[in-house]
N, C-alpha and C positions, 0 to 999 in steps of 0.2 A: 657722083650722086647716084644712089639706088632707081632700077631702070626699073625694078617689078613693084607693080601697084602696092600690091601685099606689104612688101617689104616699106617702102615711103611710106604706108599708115603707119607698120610700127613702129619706124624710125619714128616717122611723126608724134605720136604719141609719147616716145620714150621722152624727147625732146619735152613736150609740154611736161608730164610727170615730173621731169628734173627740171622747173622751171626755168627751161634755158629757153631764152624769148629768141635768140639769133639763130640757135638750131632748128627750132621750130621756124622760124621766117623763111629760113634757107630752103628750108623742105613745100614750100607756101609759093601757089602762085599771084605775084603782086595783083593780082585783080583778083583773088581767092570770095566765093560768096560764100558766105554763112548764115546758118538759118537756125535759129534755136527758139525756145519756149516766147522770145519778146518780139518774134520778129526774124527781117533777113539784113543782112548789110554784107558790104565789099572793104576786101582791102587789106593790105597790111596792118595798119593803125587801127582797127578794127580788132585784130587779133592781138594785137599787141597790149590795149588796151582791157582786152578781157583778160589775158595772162597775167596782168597786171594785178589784177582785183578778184576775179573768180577763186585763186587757191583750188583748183579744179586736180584732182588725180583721177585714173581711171586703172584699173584693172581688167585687162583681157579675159573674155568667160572663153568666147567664140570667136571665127571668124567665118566670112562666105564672101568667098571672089568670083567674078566674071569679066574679063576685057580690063576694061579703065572703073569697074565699082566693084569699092569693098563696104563691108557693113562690118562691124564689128561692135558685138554686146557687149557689153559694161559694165561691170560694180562701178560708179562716181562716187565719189567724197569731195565736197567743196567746205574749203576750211577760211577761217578769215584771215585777210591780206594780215592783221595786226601780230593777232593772237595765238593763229594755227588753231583755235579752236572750231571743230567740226561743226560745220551750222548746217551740213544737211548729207544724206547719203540714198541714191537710189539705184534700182535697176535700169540703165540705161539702152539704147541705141544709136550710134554714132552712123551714117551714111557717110560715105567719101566718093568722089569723082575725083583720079589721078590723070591728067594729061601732062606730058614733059619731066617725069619723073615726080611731077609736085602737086599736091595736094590745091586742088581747082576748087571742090565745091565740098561742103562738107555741110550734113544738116543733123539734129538732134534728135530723135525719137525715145518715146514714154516705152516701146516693146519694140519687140525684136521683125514682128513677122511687118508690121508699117513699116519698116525701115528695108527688109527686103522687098515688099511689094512695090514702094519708090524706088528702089534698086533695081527693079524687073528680075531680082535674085531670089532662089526659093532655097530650102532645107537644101535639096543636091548640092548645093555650092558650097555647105559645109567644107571648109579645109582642117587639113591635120594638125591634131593641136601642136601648138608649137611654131607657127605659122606666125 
């Protein structure tokens, strides 16, 4: 399992992209919070449950790491579970806390700079793209 915070979000990420709900769990810690636009919850079943239904892709713009927080901007498309037809697309922010190589806490942000300032991460922590 990847040891660099960096690397577990994008694995993370690649995982949900490719709708692989096991890849994603693996990379996930069983008590994982989550905080998005309805609210916060814990948990496997949790994520599970949103992978499920969301149809959620994301696109890498950015990244900015420090210690155990990466942030990572966003292009989202959430598409329907049925149809794969696109019911919405925006500029996103994704927060992550990694402890034990997995993905611990992970919250949604509307922009880039709320998601660093929760981050306690600013522009300097830009990483190189490709990150």
């Amino acid at each position: 399992m990847s040891v660099d915070p960096i690397r577990t979000v994008h694995d993370w990420l690649a995982a949900v992209n490719a709708g692989d709900v096991e890849g994603a769990l693996a990379l996930t810690a069983p008590d994982v919070v989550i905080v998005g636009p309805r609210g916060e919850a814990r948990g496997h079943e949790v994520l599970r449950a949103w992978m499920g239904h969301a149809g959620a892709t994301f696109q890498t713009r950015k990244t900015f790491a420090a210690r155990d927080a990466v942030v990572v901007a966003q292009h989202g498309v959430w598409r329907d579970a049925e149809t794969g037809a696109v019911r919405g697309e925006a500029a996103v922010a994704t927060r992550f806390r990694v402890a034990d190589a997995r993905v611990a806490e992970m919250a949604r942000y509307d922009d880039v700079t709320a998601a660093l300032q929760a981050a306690g991460l600013t522009e300097s922590n830009r990483q190189p793209d490709g990150s």
